[in-house]
N, C-alpha and C positions, 0 to 999 in steps of 0.2 A: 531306080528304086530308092537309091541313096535321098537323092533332091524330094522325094515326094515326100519319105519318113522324116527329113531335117524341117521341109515346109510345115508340113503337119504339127511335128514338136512346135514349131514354132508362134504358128499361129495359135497353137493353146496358149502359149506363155502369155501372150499378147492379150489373149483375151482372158487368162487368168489375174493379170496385172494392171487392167483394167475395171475387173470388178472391185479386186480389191483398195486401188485409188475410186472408184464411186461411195463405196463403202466406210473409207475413212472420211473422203470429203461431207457425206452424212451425217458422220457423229464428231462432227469437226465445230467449234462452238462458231456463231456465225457472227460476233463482234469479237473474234480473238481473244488470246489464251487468258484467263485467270490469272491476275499478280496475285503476291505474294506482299504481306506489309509486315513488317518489324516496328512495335510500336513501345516504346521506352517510359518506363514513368521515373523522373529523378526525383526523391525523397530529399528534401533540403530544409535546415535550421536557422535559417537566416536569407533576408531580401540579399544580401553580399555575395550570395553562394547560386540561388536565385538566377543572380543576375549574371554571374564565372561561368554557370554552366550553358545560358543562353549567347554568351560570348563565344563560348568556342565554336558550338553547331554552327552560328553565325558566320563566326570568321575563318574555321578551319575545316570542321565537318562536311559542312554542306558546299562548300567550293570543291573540296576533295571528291566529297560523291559525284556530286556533278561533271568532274573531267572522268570518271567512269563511266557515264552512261547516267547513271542515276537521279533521275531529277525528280522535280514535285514533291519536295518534303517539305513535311507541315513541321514549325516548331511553335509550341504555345504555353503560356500562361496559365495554371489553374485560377479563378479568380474565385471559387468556392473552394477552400482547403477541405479536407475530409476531415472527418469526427476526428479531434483529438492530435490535427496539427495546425499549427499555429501560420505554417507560411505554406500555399497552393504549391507541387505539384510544377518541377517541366514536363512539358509533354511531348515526345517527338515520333511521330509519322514517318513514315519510309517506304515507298513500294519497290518494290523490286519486278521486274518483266517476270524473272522467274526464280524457283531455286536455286540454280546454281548461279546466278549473279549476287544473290543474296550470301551465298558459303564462301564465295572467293573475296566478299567485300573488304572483310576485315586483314587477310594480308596484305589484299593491294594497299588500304591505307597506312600499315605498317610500313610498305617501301616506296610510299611519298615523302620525300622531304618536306616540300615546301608547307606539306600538311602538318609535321612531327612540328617544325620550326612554327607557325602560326598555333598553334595548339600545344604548345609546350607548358604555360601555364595551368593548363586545366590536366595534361599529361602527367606530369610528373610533379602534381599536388604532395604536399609534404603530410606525415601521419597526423601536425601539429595545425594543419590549416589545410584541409581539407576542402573538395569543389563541392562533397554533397555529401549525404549520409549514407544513402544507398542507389541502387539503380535494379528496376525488376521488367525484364523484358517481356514480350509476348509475340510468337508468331504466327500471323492471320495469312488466310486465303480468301479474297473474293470470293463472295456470291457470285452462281451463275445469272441473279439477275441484272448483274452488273461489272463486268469483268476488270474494268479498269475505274479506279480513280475520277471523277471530275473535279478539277478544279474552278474555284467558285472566281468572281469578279473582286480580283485582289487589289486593283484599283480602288474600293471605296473601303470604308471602315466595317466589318465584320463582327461578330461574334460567334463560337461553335459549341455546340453540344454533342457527347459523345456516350454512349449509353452500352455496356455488357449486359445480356442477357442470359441466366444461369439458367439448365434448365437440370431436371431430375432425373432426367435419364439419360443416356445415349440415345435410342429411340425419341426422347422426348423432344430433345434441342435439336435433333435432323428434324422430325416432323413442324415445327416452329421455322428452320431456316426454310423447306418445301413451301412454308407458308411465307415467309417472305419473295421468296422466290415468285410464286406462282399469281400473288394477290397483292400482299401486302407493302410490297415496292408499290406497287402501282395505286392504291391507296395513299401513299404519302405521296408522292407527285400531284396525286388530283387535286391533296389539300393545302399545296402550296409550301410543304418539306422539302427544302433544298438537299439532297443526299450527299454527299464525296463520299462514301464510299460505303457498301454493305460487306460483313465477313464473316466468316465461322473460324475458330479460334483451334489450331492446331498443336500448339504449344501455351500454356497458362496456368494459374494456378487456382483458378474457378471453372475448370472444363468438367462438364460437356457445357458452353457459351456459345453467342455468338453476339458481336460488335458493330456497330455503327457510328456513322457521325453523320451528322446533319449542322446546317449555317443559316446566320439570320441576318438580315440589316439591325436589328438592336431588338431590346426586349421585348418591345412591343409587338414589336413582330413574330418573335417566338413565342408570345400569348397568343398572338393570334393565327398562326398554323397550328397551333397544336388544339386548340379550339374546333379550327376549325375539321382537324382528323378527327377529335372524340364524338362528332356531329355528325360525320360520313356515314351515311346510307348503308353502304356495302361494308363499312367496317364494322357499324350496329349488325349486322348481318355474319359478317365472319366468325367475329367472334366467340357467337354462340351454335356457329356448325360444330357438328359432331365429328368433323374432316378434321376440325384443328382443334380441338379441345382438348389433344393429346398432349399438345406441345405448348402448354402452359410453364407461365415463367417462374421460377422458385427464386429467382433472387436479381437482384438489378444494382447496379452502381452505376451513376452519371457523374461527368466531368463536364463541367461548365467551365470554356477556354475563350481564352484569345489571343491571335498569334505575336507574336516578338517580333522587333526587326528582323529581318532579314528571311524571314517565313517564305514560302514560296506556293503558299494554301491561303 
């Protein structure tokens, strides 16, 4: 009686524990997890400072991340300053696989030497000569239309633009990401928009956002995908459904960039 009650338990467990691995494997995303990006804007008064903070990601930062695990980090150039500053904008990129490699990051690089020692000039900048003015972080999570990062053909010469979009509500900028999600990724692929990467903004100080970047062969070319998006069929179509009329955009900033030595986007 014993064997017959332990079989029984057992064969429920079995078959309990197999619904629920069918079940996760289900709601399981089927190109893998969502990073997570960390994206940095350095505020600088001078090409000098500019040029100190693009040195260190260079030489200390980005080798550091990288024997972590960390790679694929964009570092770039503003080459349109925003209203009312005189020198662009570094810009630095970082994905991370997931949160907690992102929360651990900054002590491991605390107890790299070789990192402290290559980056000691921009580390321990003095109050009288400073590496920048300021630094205002933001951290993003992948769209599920796009889980990871692409890296664009960093063999040739580049340019990138990178666009927040604000939106009015809570409601409003989910309804807006749904629509990129659902439609509006696949509208810019058709038009010939190179992506690296779509995100909704988790931490910032224009939320409820959400962020992208997209890359050109040179300007001419960015005239003409973006041409040829305002021309798409399906987007003259989109964007007057009453499906996404919700998620109308309240406010926009673009960063017109291009990477630095030693960039890895």
């Amino acid at each position: 009686m014993k064997n017959i009650i332990y079989r029984s338990t057992s064969l429920a467990f079995m078959a309990l524990f197999a619904l629920v691995n069918s079940s996760l494997a289900q709601d399981a995303p089927k190109a893998g997890p969502r990073e997570h990006y960390e994206l940095r804007f350095y505020t600088v008064d001078s090409a000098a400072q500019q040029q100190r903070v693009a040195d260190y990601w260079a030489q200390a930062a980005i080798p550091a991340l990288n024997r972590l695990g960390i790679n694929n980090i964009g570092l770039f150039q503003e080459t349109k300053p925003q209203e009312g500053e005189a020198f662009g904008q570094v810009v630095v990129l970082i994905p991370y696989k997931n949160i907690g490699q992102f929360a651990s990051s900054q002590w491991k690089l605390n107890a790299d030497k070789e990192y402290k020692k290559a980056g000691a000039g921009y580390l321990r900048a003095s109050k009288d000569d400073p590496a920048y003015r300021r630094i205002e972080s933001h951290l993003l999570r992948a769209m599920k239309v796009k889980p990871q990062l692409t890296v664009p053909n960093i063999g040739k010469k580049r340019i990138f633009e990178m666009r927040e979009y604000e939106g009015h509500s809570a409601a409003g900028s989910a309804n807006k990401i749904a629509m990129f999600d659902q439609i509006e990724a696949d509208i810019f692929a058709e038009s010939g928009l190179e992506a690296v990467f779509y995100s909704e903004t988790l931490i910032g100080k224009n939320r409820p956002s959400l962020r992208y970047m997209v890359t050109f062969d040179d300007e001419a070319d960015q005239a003409k995908d973006w041409q040829s998006f305002r021309d798409n069929p399906r987007w003259n179509k989109a964007k007057v459904d009453p499906k996404w009329s919700r998620g109308g955009v309240s406010g926009r900033t673009t960063n017109y960039l291009k990477p630095f030595k030693g960039s890895q986007l």
